[in-house]
N, C-alpha and C positions, 0 to 999 in steps of 0.2 A: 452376791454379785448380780448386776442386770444382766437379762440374757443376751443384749445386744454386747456387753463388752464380753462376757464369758466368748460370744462365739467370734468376736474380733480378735482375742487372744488368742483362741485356737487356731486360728488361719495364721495369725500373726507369728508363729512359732513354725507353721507350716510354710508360709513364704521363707523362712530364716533358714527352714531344712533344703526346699526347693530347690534356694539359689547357693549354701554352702555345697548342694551336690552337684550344683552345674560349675563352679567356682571353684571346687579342688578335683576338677578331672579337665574341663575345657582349655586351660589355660596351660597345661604340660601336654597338649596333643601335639605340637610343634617337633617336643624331645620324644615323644609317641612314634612320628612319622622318622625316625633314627632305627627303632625297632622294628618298623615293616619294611627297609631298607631304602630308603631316599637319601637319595648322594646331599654334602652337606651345601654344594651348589645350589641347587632346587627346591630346598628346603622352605625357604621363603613364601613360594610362587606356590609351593605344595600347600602350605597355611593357609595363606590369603585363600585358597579355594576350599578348603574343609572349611575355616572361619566364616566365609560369604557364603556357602550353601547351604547352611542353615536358616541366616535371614532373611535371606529372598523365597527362600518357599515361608518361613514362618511368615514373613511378611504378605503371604499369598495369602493364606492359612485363616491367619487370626482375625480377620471379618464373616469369613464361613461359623468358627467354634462361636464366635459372640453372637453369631444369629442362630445357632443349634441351641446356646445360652440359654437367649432369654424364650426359644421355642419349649425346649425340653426340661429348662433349670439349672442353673448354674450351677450346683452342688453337685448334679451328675458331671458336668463339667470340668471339677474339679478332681476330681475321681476316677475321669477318663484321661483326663491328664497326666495325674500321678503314677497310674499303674501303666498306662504305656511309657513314660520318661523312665519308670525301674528299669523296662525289658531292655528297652534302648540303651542306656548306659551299662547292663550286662552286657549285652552284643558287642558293643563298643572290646571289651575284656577281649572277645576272639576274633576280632578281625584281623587277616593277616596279610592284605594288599593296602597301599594308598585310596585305590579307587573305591575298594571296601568298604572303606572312612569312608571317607568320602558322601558313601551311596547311605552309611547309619547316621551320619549328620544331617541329611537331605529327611530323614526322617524326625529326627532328632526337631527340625526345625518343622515338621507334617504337625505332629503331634502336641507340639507345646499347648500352651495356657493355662498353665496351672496359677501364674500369679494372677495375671487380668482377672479370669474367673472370681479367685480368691476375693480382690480388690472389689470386684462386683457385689459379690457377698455384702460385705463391708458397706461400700455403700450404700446398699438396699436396705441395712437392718440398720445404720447409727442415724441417731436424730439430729436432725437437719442442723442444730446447732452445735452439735459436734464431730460436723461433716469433715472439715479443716484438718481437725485433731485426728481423729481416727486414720484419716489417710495417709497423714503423716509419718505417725507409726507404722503404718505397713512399710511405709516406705525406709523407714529406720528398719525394720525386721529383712527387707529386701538388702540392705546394705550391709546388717551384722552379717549375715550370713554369706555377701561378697567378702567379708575382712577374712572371718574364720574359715571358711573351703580352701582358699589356696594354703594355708595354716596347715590341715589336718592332710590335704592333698599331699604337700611335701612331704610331710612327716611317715604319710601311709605309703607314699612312692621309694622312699627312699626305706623304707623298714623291711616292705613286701613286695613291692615292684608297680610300676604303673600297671599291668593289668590288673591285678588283683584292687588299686586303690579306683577303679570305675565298677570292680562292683561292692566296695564298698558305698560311694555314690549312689546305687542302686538302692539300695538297703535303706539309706537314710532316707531316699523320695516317698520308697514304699513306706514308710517306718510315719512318713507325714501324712500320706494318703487315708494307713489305715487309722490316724486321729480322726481325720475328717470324717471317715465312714461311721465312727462311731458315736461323737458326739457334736459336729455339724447337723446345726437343722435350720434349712431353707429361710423359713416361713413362705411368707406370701410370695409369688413369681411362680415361673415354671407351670407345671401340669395345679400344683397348689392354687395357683393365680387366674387358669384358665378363664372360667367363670366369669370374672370379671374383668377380661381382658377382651371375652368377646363383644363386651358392651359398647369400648371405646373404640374408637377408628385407631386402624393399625396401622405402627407405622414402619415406613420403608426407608434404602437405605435411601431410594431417592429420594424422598423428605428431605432424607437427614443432610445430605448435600447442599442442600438448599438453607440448611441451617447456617447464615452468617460465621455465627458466635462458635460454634464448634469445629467448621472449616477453619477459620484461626489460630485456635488451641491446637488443632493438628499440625497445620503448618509453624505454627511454631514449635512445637515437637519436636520435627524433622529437622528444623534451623537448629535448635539447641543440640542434641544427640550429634547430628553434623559436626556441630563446632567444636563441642567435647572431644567427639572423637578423631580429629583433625589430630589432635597432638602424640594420641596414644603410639602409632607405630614408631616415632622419633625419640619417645619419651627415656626410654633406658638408655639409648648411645648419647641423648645429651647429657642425663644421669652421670653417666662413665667420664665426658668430658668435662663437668663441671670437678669430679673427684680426680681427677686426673688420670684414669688408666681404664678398663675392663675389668679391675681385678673387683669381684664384690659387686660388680654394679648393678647383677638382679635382683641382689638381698637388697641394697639402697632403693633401687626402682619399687620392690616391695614393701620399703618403708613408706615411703615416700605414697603410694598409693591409699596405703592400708588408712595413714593421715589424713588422705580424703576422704574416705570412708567414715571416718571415725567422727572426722568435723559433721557428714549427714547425719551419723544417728542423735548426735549431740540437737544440731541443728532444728529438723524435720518439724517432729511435732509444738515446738517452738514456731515456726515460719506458722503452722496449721492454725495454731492458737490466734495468733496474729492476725492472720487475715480474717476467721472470725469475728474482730471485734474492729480493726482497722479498714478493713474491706479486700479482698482477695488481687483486686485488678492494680490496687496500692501498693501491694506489699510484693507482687510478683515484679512491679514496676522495680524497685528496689532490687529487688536479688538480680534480674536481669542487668540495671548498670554497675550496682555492686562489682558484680562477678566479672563483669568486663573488663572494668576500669583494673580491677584487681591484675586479674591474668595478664592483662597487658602490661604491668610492672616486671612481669618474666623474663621482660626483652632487657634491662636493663640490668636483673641479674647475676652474676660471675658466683655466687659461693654457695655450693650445696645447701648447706644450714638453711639460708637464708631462702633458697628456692620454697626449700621444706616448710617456712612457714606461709612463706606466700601461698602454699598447693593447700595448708589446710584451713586458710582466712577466704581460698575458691571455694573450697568445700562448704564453707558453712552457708555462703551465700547461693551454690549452685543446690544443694539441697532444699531450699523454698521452690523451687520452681517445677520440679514433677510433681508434688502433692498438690500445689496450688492450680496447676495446670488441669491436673484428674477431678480436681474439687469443682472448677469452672466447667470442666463436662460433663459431669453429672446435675449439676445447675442448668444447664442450655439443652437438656437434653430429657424426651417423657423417660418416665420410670418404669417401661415398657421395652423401653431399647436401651437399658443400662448394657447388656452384657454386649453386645454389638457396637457402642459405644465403648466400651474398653478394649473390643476387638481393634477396634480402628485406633486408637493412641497405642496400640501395640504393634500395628504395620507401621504406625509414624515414627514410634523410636527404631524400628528394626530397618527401616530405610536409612535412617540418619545414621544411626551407628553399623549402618554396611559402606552408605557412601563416602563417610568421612573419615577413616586410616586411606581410603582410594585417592580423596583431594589431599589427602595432612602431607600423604606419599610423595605425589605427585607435586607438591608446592614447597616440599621438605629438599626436594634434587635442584627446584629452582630457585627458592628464593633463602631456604637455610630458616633451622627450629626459631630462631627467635623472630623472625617476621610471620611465624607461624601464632605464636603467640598474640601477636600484636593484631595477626587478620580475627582470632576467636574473638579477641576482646572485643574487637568491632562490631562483630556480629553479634553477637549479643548485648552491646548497648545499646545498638541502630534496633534490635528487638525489645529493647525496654523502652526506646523513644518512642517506638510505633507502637507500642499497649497505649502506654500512658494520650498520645496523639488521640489514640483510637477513642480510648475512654471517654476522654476530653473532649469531643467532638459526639458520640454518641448521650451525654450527659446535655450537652446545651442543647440539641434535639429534642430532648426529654422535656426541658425546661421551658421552650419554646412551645410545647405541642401542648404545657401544660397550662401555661398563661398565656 
């Protein structure tokens, strides 16, 4: 096997441990804050603040780690990620106040980037023509391992008790970490690349600012993560409603999701391939109205089954557009400030998916789930009309400048 796929595999099994250990402990922290004694009143308002104190520091965070990245090496990176995310989700096991939480999530979110890094990696070592594809797969490896965490999470909660299933969480990051220590190797970049890094003018983030094409792809990050996550706080009470009661409605909600999941892994390196050969700014154009038009069919509706296929025909379309995204950043961006570039699309999803259960919330009391639907779908078509504008206008430029 080449050694650029040998060591995209190993990450790639490492991402899938990463996010199963953050995926079967993060998402029972809710029934968590029950056992450190929060009345069922508060409950909510308790979530919403463990769940957003990790993204707003991570989102602090992870343009510091992508500049330590691509300073010190992304593999150390990935290493320093892994073995602090263990300690964290041990700690997690004895905490025994709200605020507690609270204060190891706030870490929880200090310490992250074990996937950016990872994805860095990845893109540092795969050849340019199978940029597309590789990223893809990570991102299917990021997504198997969102289906199966809450999977093994229940099962371990419900056998041995939620403390004991974070530190198993624990176990499995460490269990990824010590692959990477063992048979991850770099290459070029970091202290390896120094040498030749002093040659070329270095660059900053304030360059990178100034870079059109990557400002862009961040904002539209934050626009997609947003939109996505508009729905997610409403999504099991509509769940409940469309099946007619409460009874069951977390196992269906977790069907129902896992369905999404399962359309990206399917999806992903599909979309990857694609844009390879069709061109990246085309095919994102696509998943973006795709996925629009789709989701907005949600408004009209009424029978669970029916939801269920609509959520995994969003999947497979919403799936092209963070591999495609990550591929155009690494494209617009030197190979100098790759890890610092993933720093920054990691504060852009971790804003978006903080702000948007805040807006889904807040527009779910005012206008009711199915106009919720209806505003995603817009947003992310009005974000595939303005690629494709953009494109389209940056192309006759081209053509102009040329003849």
């Amino acid at each position: 096997m080449q050694s650029w796929k040998r060591t995209m595999w190993i990450l790639w099994f490492g991402v899938l441990f990463c996010s199963s250990s953050y995926t079967m402990s993060v998402p029972f922290l809710p029934l968590f804050l029950f056992d450190l004694g929060v009345e069922k009143s508060s409950v909510n308002l308790w979530a919403g603040i463990v769940h957003s104190s990790a993204f707003l520091v991570g989102a602090v965070m992870a343009p510091l780690w992508g500049l330590l990245a691509d300073k010190y090496g992304k593999r150390k990176m990935v290493i320093r990620a892994g073995l602090s995310l263990a300690v964290i989700y041990a700690l997690i096991a004895f905490v025994q106040t709200p605020w507690q939480l609270v204060g190891v999530r706030m870490l929880h979110g200090f310490v992250g980037g074990f996937v950016p890094a990872s994805m860095s990696i990845v893109a540092s070592v795969a050849p340019k023509e199978k940029l597309g594809w590789s990223l893809g797969m990570m991102q299917a490896g990021t997504m198997t391992g969102g289906i199966l965490g809450p999977l093994f999470g229940g099962l371990l909660a419900e056998a041995f008790g939620l403390r004991r299933s974070f530190v198993a969480a624990a176990v499995i990051i460490l269990a990824a970490t010590v692959a990477v220590i063992v048979w991850v190797r770099e290459g070029k970049g970091g202290l390896e690349g120094a040498a030749e890094e002093k040659k070329e003018k270095p660059v900053t983030y304030r360059m990178a600012f100034r870079n059109r094409a990557l400002m862009s792809m961040l904002l539209l990050l934050v626009l997609f993560q947003l939109s996505v996550n508009m729905i997610q706080p409403l999504l099991t009470l509509h769940i409940a409603e469309l099946q007619g009661g409460l009874q069951g409605a977390v196992l269906s909600a977790g069907f129902v999701l896992s369905l999404i999941g399962i359309a990206g892994i399917l999806a992903s390196p599909v979309w990857g391939r694609l844009g390879e050969r069709k061109g990246y700014y085309r095919i994102l154009t696509v998943c973006l109205l795709a996925a629009g038009m789709v989701i907005s069919i949600q408004y009209f509706v009424q029978d669970l089954w029916l939801f269920a296929i609509v959520q995994f025909i969003f999947g497979l379309f919403m799936a092209g557009i963070g591999p495609i995204v990550n591929t155009l950043v690494v494209q617009s961006t030197d190979e100098q400030f790759r890890g610092r570039s993933f720093g920054l699309t990691t504060s852009a999803n971790q804003i978006g998916a903080m702000l948007g259960p805040l807006i889904g919330g807040l527009l779910g009391l005012a206008v009711g789930i199915h106009w919720i639907f209806v505003a995603t779908g817009m947003m992310m078509a009005g974000a595939g009309m303005t690629v494709w504008l953009k494109r389209r206008r940056e192309l006759g430029r081209f053509v102009r400048e040329k003849y």
